[in-house]
GUKE-436545 format. One record per residue: x, z, y of N, C-alpha, C in turn. Coordinates in steps of 0.1 Angstrom, whole numbers, padded with zeros to 4 digits, always signed. Layout:
<nodes>
XZYXZYXZY/...
</nodes>
This chain:
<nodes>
+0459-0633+0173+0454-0620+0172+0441-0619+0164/+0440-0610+0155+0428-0609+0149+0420-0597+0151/+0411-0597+0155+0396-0587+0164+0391-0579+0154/+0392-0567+0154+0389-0557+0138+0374-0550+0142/+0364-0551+0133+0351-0539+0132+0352-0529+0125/+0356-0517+0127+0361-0506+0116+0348-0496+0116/+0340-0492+0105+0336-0487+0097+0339-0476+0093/+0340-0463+0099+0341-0452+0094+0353-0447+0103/+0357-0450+0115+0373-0448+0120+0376-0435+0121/+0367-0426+0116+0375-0411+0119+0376-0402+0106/+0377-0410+0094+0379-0404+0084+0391-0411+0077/+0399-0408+0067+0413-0411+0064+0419-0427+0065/+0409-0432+0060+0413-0448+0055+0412-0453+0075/+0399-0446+0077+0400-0449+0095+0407-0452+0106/+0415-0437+0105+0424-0434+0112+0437-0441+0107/+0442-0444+0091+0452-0449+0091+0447-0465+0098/+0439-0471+0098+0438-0481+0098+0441-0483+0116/+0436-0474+0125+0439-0470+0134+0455-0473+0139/+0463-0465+0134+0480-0464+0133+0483-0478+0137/+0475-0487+0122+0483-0497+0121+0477-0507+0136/+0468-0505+0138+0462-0516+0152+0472-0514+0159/+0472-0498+0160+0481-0490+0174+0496-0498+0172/+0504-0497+0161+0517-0500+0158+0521-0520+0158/+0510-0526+0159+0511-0540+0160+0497-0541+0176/+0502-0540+0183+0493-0546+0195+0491-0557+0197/+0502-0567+0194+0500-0579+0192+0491-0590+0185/+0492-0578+0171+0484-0589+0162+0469-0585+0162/+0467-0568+0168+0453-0573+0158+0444-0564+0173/+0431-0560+0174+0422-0557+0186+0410-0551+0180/+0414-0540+0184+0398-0533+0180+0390-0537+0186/+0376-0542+0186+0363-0545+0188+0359-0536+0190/+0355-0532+0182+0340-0522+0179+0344-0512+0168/+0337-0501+0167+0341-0492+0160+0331-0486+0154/+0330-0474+0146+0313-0468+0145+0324-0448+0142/+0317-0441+0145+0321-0427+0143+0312-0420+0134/+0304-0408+0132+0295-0398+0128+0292-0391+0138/+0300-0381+0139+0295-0374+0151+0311-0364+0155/+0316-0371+0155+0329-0365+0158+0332-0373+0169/+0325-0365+0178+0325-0376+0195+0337-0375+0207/+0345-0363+0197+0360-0363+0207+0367-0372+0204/+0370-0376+0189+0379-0386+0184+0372-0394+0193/+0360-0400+0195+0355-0416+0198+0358-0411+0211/+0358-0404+0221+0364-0401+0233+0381-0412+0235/+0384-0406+0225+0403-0407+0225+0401-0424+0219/+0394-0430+0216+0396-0440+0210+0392-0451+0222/+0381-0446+0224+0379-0455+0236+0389-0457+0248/+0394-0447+0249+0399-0446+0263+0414-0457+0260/+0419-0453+0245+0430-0456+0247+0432-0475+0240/+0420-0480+0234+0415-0493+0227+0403-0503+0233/+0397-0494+0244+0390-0501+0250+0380-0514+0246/+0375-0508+0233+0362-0515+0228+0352-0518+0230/+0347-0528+0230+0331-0534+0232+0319-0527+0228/+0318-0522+0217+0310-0521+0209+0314-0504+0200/+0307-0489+0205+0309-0481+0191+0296-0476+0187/+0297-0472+0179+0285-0466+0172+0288-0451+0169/+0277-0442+0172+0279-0429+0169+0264-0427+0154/+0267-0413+0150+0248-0407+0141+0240-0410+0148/+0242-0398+0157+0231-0389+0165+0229-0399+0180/+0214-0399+0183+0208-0405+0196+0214-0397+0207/+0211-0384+0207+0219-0377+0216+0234-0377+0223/+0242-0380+0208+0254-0385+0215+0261-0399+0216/+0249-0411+0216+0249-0419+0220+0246-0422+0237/+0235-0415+0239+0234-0416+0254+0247-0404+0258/+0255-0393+0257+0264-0384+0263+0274-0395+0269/+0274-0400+0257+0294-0414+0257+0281-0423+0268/+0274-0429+0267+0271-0440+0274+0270-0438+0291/+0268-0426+0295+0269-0421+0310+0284-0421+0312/+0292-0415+0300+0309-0416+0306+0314-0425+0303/+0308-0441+0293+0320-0450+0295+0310-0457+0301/+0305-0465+0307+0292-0472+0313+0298-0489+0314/+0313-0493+0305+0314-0505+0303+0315-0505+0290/+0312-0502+0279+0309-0502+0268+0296-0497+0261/+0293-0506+0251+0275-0506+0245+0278-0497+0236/+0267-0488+0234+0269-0479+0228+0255-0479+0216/+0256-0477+0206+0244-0479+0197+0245-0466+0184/+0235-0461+0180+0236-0452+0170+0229-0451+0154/+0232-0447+0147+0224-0446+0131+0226-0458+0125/+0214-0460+0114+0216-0473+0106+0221-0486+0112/+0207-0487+0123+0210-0500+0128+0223-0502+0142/+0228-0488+0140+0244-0489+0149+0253-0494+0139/+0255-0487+0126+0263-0493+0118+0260-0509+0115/+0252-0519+0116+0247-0529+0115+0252-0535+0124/+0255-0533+0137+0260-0539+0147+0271-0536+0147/+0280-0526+0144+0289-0525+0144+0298-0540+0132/+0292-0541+0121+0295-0547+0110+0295-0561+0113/+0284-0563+0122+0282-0578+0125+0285-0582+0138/+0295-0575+0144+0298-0578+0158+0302-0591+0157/+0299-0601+0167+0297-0614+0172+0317-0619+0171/+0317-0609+0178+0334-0614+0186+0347-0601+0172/+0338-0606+0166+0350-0596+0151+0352-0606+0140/+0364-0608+0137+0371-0614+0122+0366-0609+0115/+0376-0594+0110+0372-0590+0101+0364-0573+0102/+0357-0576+0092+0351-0556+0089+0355-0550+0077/+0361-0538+0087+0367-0528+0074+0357-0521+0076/+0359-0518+0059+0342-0508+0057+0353-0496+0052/+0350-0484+0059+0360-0474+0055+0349-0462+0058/+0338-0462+0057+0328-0451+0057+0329-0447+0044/+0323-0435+0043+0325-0426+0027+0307-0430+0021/+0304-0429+0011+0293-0433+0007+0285-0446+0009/+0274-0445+0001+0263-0457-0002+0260-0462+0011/+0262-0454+0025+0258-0460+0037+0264-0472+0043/+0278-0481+0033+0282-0486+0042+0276-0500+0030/+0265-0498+0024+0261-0514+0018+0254-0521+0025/+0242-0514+0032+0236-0527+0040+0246-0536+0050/+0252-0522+0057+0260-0533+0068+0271-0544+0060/+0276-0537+0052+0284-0547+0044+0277-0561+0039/+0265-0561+0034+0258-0574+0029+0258-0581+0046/+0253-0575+0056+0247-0581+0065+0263-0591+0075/+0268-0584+0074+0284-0590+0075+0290-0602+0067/+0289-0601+0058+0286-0610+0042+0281-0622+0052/+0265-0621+0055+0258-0630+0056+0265-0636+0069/+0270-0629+0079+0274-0635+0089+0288-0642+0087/+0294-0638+0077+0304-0646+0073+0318-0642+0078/+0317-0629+0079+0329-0616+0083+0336-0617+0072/+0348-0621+0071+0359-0612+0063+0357-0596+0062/+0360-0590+0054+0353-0574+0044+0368-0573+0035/+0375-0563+0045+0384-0555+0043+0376-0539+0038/+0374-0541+0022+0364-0529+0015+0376-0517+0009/+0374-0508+0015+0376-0495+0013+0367-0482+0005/+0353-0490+0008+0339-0483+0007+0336-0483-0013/+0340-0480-0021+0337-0481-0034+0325-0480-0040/+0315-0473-0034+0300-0470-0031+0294-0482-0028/+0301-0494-0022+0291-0506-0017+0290-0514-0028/+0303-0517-0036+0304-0525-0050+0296-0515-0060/+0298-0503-0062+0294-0493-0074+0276-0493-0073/+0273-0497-0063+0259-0494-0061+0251-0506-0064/+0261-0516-0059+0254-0531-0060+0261-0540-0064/+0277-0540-0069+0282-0553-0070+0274-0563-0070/+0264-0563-0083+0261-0577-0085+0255-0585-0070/+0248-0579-0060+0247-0584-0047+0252-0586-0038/+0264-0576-0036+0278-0578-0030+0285-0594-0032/+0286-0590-0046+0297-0607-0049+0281-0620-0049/+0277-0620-0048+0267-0632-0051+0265-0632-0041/+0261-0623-0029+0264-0629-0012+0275-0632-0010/+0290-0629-0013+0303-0634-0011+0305-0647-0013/+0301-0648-0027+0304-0660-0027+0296-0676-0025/+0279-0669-0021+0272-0679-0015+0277-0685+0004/+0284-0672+0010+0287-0673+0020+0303-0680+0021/+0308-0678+0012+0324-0681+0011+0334-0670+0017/+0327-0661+0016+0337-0648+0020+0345-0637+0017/+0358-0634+0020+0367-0628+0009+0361-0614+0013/+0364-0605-0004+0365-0593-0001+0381-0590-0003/+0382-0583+0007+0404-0579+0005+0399-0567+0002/+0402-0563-0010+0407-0546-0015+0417-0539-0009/+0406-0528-0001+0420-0515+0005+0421-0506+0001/+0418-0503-0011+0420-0491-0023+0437-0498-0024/+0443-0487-0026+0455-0491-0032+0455-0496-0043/+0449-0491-0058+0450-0496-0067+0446-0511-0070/+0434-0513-0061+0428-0530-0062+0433-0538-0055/+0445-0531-0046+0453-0540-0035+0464-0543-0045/+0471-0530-0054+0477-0535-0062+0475-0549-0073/+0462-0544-0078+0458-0556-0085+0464-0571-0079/+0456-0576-0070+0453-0579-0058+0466-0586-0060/+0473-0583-0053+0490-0586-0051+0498-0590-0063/+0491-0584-0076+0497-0588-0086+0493-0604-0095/+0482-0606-0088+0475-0619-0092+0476-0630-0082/+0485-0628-0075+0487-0637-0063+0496-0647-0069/+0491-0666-0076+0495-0673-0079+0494-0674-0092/+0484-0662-0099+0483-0664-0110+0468-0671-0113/+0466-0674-0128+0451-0682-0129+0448-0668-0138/+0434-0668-0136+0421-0655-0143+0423-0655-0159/+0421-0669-0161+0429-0673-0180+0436-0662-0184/+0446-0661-0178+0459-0659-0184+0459-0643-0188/+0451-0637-0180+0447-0619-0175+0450-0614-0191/+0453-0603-0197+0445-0595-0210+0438-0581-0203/+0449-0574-0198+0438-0563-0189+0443-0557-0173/+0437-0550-0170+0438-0548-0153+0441-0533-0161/+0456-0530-0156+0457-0514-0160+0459-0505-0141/+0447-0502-0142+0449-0489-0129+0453-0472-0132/+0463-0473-0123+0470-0458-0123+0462-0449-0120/+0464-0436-0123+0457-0421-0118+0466-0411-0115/+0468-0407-0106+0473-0396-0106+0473-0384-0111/+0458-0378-0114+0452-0369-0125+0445-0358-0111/+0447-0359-0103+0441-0350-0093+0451-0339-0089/+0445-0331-0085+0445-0314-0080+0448-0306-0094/+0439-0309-0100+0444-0298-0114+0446-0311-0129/+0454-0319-0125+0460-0327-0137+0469-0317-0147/+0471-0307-0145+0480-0302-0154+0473-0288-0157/+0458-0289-0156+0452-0276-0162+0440-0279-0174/+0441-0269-0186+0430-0273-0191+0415-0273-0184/+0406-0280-0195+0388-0275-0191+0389-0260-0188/+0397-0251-0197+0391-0239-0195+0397-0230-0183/+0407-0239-0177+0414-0231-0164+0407-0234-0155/+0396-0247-0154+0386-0251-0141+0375-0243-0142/+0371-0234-0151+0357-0228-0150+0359-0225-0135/+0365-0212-0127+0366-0209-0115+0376-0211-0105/+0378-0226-0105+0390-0230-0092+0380-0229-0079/+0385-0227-0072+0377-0231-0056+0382-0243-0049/+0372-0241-0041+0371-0254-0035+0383-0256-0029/+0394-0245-0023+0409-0245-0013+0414-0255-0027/+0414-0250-0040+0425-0255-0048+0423-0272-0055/+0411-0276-0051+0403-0287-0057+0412-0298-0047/+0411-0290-0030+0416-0304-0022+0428-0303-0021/+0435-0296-0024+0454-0296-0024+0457-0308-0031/+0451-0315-0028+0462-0332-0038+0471-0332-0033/+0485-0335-0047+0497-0335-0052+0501-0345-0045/+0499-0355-0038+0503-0371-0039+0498-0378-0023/+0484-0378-0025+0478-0383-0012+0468-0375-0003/+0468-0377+0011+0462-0372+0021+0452-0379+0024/+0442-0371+0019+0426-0376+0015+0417-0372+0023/+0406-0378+0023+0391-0373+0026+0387-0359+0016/+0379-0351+0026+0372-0342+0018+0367-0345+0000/+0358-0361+0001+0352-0358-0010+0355-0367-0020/+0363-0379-0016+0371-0383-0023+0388-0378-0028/+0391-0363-0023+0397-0355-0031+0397-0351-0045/+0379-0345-0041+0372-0339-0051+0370-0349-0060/+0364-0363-0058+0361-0371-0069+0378-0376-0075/+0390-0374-0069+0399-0375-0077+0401-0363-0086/+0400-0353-0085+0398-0342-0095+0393-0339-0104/+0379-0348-0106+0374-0347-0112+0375-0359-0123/+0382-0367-0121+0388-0381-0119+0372-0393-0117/+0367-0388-0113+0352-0398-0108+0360-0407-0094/+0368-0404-0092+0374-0415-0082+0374-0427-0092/+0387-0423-0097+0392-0434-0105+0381-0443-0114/+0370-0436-0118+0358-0441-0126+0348-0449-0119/+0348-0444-0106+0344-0456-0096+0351-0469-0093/+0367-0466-0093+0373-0477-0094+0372-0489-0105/+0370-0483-0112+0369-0492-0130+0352-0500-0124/+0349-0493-0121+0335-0504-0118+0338-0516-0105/+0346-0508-0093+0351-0515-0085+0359-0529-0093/+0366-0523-0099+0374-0537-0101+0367-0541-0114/+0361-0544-0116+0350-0546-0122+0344-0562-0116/+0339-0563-0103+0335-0566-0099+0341-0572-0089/+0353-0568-0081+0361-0576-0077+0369-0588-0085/+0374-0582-0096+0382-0594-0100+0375-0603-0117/+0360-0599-0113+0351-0603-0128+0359-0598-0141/+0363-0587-0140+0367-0579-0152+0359-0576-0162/+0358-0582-0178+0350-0571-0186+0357-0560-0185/+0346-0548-0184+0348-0531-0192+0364-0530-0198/+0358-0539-0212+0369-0532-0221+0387-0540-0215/+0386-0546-0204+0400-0555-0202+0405-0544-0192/+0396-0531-0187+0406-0528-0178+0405-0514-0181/+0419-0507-0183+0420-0497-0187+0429-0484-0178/+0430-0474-0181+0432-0461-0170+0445-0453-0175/+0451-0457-0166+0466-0444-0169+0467-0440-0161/+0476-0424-0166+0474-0418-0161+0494-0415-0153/+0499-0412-0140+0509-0413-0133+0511-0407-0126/+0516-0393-0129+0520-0383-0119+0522-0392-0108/+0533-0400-0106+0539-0396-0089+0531-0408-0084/+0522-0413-0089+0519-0426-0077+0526-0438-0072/+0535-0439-0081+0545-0453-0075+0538-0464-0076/+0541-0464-0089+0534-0476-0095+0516-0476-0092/+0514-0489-0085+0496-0483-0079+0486-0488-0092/+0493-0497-0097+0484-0503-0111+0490-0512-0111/+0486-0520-0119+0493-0531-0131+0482-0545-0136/+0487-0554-0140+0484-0566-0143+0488-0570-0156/+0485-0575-0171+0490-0574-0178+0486-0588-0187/+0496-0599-0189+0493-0610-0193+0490-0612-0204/+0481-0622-0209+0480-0626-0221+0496-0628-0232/+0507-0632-0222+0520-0636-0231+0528-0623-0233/+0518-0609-0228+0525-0598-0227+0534-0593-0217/+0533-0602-0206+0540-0598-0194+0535-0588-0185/+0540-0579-0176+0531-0573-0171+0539-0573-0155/+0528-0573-0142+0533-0576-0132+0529-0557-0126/+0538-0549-0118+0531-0539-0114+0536-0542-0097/+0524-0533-0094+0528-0535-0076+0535-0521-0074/+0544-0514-0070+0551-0502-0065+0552-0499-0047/+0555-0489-0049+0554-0483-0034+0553-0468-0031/+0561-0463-0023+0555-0443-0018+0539-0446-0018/+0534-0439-0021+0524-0434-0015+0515-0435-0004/+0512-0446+0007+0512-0443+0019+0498-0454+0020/+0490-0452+0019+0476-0461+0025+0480-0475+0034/+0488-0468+0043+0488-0482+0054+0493-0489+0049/+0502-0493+0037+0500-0503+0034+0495-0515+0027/+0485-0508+0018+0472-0520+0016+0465-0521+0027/+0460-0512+0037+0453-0514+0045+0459-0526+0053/+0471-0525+0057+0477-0534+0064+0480-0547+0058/+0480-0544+0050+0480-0561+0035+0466-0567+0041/+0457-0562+0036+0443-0564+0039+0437-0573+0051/+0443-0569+0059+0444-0572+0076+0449-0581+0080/+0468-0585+0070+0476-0595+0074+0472-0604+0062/+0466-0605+0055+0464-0617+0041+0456-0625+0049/+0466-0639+0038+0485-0640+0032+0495-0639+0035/+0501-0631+0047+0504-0629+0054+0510-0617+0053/+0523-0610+0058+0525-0597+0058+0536-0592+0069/+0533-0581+0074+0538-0576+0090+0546-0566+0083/+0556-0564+0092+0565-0550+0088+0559-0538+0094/+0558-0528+0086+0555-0512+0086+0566-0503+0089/+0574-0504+0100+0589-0497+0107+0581-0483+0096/+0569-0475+0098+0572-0463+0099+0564-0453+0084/+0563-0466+0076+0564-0464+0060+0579-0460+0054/+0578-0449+0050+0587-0447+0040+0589-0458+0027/+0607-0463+0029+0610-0470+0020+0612-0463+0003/+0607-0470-0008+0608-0468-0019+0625-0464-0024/+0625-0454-0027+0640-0452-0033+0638-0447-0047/+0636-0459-0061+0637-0455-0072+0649-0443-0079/+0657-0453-0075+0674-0441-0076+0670-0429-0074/+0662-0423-0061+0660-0409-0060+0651-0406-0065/+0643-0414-0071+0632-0408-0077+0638-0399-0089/+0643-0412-0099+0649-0407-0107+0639-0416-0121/+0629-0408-0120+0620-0406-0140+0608-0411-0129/+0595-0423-0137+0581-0420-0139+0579-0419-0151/+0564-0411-0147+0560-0405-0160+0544-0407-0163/+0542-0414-0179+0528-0417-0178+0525-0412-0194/+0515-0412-0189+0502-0404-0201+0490-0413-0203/+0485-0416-0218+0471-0419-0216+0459-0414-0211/+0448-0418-0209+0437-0409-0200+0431-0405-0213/+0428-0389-0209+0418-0380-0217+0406-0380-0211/+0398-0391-0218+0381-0387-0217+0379-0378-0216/+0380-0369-0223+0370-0359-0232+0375-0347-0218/+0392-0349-0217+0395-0338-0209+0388-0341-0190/+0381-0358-0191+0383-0362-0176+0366-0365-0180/+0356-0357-0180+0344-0366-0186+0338-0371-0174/+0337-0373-0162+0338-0383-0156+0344-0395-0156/+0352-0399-0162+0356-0411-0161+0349-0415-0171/+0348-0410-0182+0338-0416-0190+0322-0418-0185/+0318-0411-0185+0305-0415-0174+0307-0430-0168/+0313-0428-0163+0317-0440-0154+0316-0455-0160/+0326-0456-0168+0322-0467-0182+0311-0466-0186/+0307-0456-0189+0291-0458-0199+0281-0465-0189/+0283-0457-0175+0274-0468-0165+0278-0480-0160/+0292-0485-0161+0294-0496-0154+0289-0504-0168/+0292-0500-0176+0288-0511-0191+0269-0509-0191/+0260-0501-0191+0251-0499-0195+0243-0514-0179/+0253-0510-0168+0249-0520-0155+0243-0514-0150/+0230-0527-0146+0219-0524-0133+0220-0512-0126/+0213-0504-0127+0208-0494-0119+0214-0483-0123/+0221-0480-0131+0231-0469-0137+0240-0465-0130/+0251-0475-0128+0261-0472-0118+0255-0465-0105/+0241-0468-0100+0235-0463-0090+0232-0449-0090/+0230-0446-0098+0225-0432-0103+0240-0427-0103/+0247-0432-0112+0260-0424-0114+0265-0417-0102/+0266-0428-0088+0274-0425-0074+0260-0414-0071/+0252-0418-0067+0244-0408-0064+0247-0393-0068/+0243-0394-0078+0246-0380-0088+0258-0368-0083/+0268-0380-0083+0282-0375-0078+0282-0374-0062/+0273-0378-0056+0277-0378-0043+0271-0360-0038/+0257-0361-0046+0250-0348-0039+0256-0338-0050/+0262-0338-0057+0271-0326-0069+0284-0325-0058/+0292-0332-0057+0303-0330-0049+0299-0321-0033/+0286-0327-0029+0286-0320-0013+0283-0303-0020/+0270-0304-0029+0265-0290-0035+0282-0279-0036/+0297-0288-0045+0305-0279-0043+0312-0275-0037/+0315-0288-0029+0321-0286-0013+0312-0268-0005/+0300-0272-0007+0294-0260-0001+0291-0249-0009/+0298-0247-0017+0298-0234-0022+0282-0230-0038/+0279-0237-0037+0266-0237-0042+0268-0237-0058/+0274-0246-0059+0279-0249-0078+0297-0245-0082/+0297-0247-0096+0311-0245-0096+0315-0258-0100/+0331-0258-0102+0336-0275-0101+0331-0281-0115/+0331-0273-0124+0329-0283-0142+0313-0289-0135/+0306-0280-0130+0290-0282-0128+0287-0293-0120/+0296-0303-0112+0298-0318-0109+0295-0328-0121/+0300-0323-0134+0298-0332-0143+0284-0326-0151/+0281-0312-0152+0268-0317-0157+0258-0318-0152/+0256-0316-0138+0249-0322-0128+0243-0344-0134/+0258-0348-0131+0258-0360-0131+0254-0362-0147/+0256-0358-0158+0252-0360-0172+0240-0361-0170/+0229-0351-0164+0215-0349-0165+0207-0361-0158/+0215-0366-0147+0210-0375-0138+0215-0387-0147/+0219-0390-0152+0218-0405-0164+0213-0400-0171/+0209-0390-0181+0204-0393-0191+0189-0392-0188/+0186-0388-0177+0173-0388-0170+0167-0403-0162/+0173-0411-0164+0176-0426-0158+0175-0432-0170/+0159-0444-0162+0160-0455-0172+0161-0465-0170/+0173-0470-0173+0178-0486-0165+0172-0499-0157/+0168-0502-0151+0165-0514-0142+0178-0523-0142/+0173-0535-0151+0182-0542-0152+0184-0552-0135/+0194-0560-0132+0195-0569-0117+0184-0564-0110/+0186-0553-0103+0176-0543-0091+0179-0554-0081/+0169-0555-0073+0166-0556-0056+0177-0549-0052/+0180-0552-0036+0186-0539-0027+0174-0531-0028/+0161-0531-0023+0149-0524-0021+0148-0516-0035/+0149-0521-0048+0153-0510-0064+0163-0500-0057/+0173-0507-0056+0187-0498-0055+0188-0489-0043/+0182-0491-0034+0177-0477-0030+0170-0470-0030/+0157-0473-0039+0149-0463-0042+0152-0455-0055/+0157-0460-0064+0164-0456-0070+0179-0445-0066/+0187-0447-0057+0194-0441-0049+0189-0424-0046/+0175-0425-0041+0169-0416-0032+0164-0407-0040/+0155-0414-0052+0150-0406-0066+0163-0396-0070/+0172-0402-0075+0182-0399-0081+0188-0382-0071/+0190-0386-0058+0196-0377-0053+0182-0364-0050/+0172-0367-0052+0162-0356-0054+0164-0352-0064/+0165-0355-0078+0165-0351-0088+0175-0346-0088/+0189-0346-0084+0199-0337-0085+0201-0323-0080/+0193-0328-0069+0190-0318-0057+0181-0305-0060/+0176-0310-0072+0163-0298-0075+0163-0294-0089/+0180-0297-0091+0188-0291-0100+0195-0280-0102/+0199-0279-0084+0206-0273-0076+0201-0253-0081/
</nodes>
């Protein structure tokens, strides 16, 4: 049985990850958990998984839960997420929190020598280069639970790094893939999170819309699989079968396929090398599909993704700024405040207003972090 620390369990990647504990009782054991402040779910989770260890935000409803479960430790904020990451009696930590918050605990996990089932794209985009250089001083795998990097992932299983020419990752194209620039002047926010394909988080919706998901990914795997920039490239795939691609120097190309459905990288992630059946995944039926269909990526039409490149190649402290930028532009439209194009030139002004720090500190990269999101903030 393997003992899980999950990171974020009440938001999409959470809860599926959840299912899967629930659907194999045998193999795997929640530990420890951490929530926000959505203290009914952590109600229902406790009662029914009986964990050692959760972590809530707020001090207040750390002491509420600690009077009603009174055999379970309860801890809150930064240094709850920290314990949650480095729980003593945990294999592995899935980082499945949304933003830059889940980097410290991730390094500190690193150091303890946790397996890091990463979901979190913000922990690599903000810091790879400290991410992997504690990985691999410690000896510790990152398993990719992005689909696309899981795809990777699976498609390099047995292969040597030599052989690679590029890492091709799929896109769906969002919410409005099939509209011009000039039909997003005034979408709202209802039409931004209707994704076509996958059942998402709030703001990683939006950053697929904008395709800044996918532009986070290109740094992601970047960094996961020591990709140059120019080796890994973006297509674009209505229906999501195909999750990305592998493409050999002799011209071969390996793709990983599948519906749609999270829990299965998550659950790859969990059982590697190893793999458990998923009774309640929908099986792939090509025949009914019928046709996929792909397109190359439009910069110009996706200028986030471009962004994205220009910071993952420019390095240091860019990519930092980039997530940043995007993180307080995305909440600003979530709340009504901006309109959707104004995500990107939000984020334009916050790089070109940035001057690079080459190999930052953690202590740069969050101050940097903080600058950044002021400066967006008072853009607003």
């Amino acid at each position: 049985m393997k003992t899980i620390s999950l990171m974020g369990a009440s938001g999409s990647i959470g809860t599926q990850t959840i299912d899967i504990i629930r659907e194999h009782p045998t193999e795997f054991k929640l530990a420890a958990f951490s929530v926000g402040n959505n203290i009914d779910f952590a109600r229902k989770i406790i009662v029914e998984f009986q964990p050692k260890l959760v972590s809530v935000q707020e001090h207040i409803d750390c002491n509420t839960l600690k009077a009603e479960f009174p055999a379970v430790k309860f801890t809150y904020g930064e240094e709850g997420l920290i314990e949650v990451a480095t729980y003593e009696k945990a294999d592995i930590l899935v980082n499945a929190v949304l933003g830059s918050v889940g980097l410290n605990p991730t390094l500190q996990a690193i150091e303890c020598g946790k397996i890091i089932a990463i979901a979190n794209k913000e922990t690599l985009v903000t810091a790879g280069h400290l991410v992997i250089e504690a990985a691999k001083r410690n000896n510790v795998p990152l398993l990719p639970v992005d689909s696309e990097h899981s795809a990777i992932f699976q498609a390099l299983q047995g292969e040597r790094e030599k052989n690679i020419e590029r890492l091709i990752l799929t896109a769906s194209g969002g919410s409005f893939r099939d509209r011009t620039r000039e039909e997003l002047e005034n979408v709202t926010v209802k039409e931004a999170l209707n994704h076509p394909n996958w059942s998402m988080g709030a703001k990683i919706t939006i950053d697929s819309a904008t395709m800044m998901n996918k532009g986070l990914e290109v740094i992601e795997a970047h960094w996961l699989f020591q990709m140059p920039y120019e080796k890994i490239d973006v297509l674009l795939h209505k229906e999501s079968i195909i999750h990305s691609m592998v493409e050999f120097h002799d011209s071969s190309v390996i793709a990983q396929l599948g519906t749609p459905d999270m829990r299965v990288p998550i659950q790859f992630a969990l059982t590697y090398p190893d793999r458990l059946p998923l009774p309640s995944s929908n099986r792939l039926n090509l025949a009914q599909i019928g046709k996929l269909h792909f397109q190359e990526m439009d910069v110009k039409r996706f200028r986030c993704l471009h962004f994205a490149y220009l910071a993952g190649q420019e390095g240091g402290t860019m990519p930092t700024v980039l997530n940043a930028a995007n993180e307080v532009a995305v909440a600003a439209f979530l709340e009504g405040k901006i309109r959707f194009l104004q995500i990107e030139d939000l984020i334009e002004k916050a790089l070109s207003a940035h001057q690079t720090i080459q190999h930052p500190s953690l202590t740069t990269i969050h101050q940097v972090d903080k600058e950044t999101r002021e400066y967006v903030r008072s853009l607003l």
